[in-house]
C-alpha positions, 0 to 999 in steps of 0.5 A: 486459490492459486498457490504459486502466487501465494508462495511468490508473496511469501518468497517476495521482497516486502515492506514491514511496517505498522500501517493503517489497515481495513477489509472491506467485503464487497457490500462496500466496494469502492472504485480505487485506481486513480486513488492508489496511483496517486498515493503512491506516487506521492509516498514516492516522491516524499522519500525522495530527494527529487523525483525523476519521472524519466530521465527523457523528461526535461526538469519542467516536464517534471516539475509540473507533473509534481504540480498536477499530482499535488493539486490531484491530491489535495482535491481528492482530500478535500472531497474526502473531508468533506464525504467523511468515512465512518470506518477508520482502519486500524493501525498493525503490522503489514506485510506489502508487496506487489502480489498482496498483503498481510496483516494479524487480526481478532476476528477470523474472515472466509477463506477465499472471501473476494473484498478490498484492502483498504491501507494507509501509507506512512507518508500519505496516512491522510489518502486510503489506497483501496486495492481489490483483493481475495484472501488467499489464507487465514490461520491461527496465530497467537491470539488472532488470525494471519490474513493474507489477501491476493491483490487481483491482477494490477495495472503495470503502472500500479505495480510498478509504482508498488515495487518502487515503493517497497524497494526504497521502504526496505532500502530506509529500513536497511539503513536504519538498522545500520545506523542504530547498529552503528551507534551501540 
């Protein structure tokens, strides 16, 4: 495994929340990418007052790219309703960044084990993003095992759209510490 990236995931801006997660092995790999694009467009664009593409874009162009990406969505929903998935993640502690992710579970997985993360993001808990990974790191921690998976290498766009996403996460997660802070 490379351990320059690791270390790079470790020393990288991330987002920490409780998110919905699952490993996949790769007996059940699923095709991802148009799937993560979208979700995390739409997880953008729901933490945003108005959601600027390119400030070249004129408001119309905008506006229907909005349009086609929620008529995306829904289609994927409803064919996805339809299809079920059996498997429901479970709901813990992520750590998110471009790089990777890591999360704490029962039971130990292979080191160096290639397979999919399969998560959910708070804004879109209903759309899956399923982004191929190899677990770069499993050890001991309390009761469980620290995993930390690698994602294999993103598109520019998909990377782009995740350090977006993690930069306006922390951002929200500043904020609401100060503001608790501010009300004691």
């Amino acid at each position: 495994m490379d351990l320059q990236r690791l270390h790079e995931f470790t020393d990288s801006l991330a987002s920490e929340s409780d998110l919905y997660l699952r490993w996949k092995a790769p007996a059940t790999l699923e095709a991802a990418g148009h799937d993560a694009l979208l979700a995390f467009r739409f997880a953008i664009e729901m933490g945003e007052e108005r959601y600027s593409l390119r400030e070249t874009e004129s408001d119309i162009e905008q506006a229907l790219f909005r349009v086609d990406t929620k008529l995306d969505l829904l289609l994927n929903l409803m064919s996805r309703m339809l299809s079920g998935d059996p498997h429901e993640p479970f709901r813990r502690g992520v750590r998110l960044n471009p790089l990777g992710v890591a999360w704490q579970q029962s039971e130990v997985l292979p080191r160096g084990q290639h397979g999919q993360v399969s998560l959910r993001l708070e804004e879109l808990p209903m759309l899956p993003i399923e982004l191929p990974a190899t677990l770069a790191r499993v050890e001991t921690r309390g009761h469980g095992y620290l995993c930390t998976a690698l994602f294999d290498p993103l598109s520019g766009e998909l990377k782009d759209l995740v350090q977006r996403y993690i930069f306006r996460a922390h951002r929200r997660q500043v904020a609401e510490a100060r503001a608790e802070r501010g009300n004691r």
